[in-house]
C-alpha positions as a printed NumPy array, in Angstrom:
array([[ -58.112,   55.449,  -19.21 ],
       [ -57.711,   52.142,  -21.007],
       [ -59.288,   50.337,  -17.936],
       [ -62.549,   52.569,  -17.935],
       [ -63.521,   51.213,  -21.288],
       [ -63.475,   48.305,  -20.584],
       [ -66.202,   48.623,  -17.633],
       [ -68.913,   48.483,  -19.933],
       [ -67.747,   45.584,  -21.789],
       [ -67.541,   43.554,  -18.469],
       [ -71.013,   44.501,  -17.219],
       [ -72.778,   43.358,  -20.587],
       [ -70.689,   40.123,  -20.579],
       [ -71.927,   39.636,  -16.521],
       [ -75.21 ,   40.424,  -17.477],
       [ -75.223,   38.164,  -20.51 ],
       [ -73.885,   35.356,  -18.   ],
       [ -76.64 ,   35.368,  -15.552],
       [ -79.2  ,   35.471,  -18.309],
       [ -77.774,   32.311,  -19.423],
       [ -77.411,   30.976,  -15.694],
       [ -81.208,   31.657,  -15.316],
       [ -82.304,   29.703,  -18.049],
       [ -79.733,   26.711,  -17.407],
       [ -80.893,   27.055,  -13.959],
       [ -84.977,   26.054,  -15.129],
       [ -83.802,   22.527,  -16.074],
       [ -80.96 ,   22.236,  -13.804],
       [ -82.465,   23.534,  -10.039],
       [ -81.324,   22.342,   -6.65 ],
       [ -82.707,   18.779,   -5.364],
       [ -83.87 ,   20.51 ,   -2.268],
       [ -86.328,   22.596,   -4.152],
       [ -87.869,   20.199,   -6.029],
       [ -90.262,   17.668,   -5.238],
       [ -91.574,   14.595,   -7.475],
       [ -95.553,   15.02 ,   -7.753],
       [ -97.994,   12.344,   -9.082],
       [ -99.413,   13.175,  -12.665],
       [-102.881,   14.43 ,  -11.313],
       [-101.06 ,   16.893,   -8.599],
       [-100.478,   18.82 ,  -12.019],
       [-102.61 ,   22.101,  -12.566],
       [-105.528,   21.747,  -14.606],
       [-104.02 ,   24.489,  -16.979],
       [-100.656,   22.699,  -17.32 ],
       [-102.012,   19.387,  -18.156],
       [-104.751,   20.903,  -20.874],
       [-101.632,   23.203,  -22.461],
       [ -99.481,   19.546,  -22.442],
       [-102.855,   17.838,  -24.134],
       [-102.669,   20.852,  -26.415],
       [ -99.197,   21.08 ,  -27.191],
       [ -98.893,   17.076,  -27.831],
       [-102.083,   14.957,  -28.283],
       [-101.861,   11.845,  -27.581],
       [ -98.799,   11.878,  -25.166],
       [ -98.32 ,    9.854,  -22.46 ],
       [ -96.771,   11.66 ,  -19.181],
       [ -94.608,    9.522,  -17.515],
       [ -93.188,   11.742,  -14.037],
       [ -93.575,   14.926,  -12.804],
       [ -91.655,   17.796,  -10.436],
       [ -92.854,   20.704,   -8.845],
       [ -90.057,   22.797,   -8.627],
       [ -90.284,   26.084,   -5.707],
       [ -87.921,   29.046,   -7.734],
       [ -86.073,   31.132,   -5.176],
       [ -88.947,   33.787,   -5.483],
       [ -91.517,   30.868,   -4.318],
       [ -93.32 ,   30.977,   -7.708],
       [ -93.515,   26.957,   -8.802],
       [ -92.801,   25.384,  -12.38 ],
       [ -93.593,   22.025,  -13.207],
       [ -90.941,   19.654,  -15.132],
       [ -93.009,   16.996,  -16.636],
       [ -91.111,   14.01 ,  -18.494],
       [ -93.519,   12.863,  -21.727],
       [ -93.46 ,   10.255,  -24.341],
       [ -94.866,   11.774,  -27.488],
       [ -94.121,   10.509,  -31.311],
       [ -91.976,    7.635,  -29.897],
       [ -89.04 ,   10.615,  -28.227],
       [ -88.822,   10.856,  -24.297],
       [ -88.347,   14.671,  -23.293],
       [ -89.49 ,   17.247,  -20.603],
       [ -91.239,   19.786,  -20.8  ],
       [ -91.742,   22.929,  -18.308],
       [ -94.549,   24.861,  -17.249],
       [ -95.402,   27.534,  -15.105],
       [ -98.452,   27.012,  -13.142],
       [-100.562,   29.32 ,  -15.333],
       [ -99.839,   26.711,  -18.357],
       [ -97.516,   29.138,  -20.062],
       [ -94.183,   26.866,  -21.857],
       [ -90.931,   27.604,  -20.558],
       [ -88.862,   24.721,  -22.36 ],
       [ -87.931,   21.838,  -23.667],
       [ -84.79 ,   18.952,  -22.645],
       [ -84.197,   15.54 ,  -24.532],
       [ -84.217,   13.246,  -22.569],
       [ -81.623,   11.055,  -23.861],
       [ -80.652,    8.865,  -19.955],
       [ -84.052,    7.115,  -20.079],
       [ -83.758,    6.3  ,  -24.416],
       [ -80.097,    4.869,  -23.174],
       [ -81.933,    2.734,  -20.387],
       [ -84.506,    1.423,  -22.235],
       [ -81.43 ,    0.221,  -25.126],
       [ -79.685,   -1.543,  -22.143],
       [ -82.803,   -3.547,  -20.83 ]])
């Protein structure tokens, strides 16, 4: 009896866990699925919702990235307000995160 209440529990915490996968999974997707692009490859409606987003910045590398379901997102590493980050997009232009990019502020200490 004891073991049948605790079904539930262990479905919401798998559930829970692959939500969390998923969105790890934006920033952190398979080499073989991703492809570096040159800035202008970008869609029209990513770069004007970057432009948008954070005037002025200056885009320094891009990936197209092919999700499992063959929809693409774009990881775009920018230098805005003196920070180095990346930023996601889908191709519509619609934001889908945000990582600090703290390897390339450790490189640039170093040089």
């Amino acid at each position: 009896m004891r073991t049948l209440k605790l079904i539930p529990l262990f479905i919401v915490l798998f559930i829970a866990a692959s939500s969390c996968s998923r969105i790890e999974n934006l920033f952190n997707s398979d080499d073989e699925n991703e492809r570096e692009i040159s800035i202008s490859e970008l869609p029209a409606a990513v770069l004007d919702a970057i432009a948008e987003n954070y005037p002025g910045a200056e885009l320094l590398e891009a990936d197209e990235i092919t999700n499992n379901d063959g929809s693409l997102t774009y990881d775009i590493e920018i230098r805005h307000d003196g920070s180095v980050f990346e930023v996601m997009y889908d191709t519509a232009g619609n934001f889908l995160g945000i990582e600090q990019d703290n390897d390339d502020e450790n490189d640039e200490e170093n040089d």
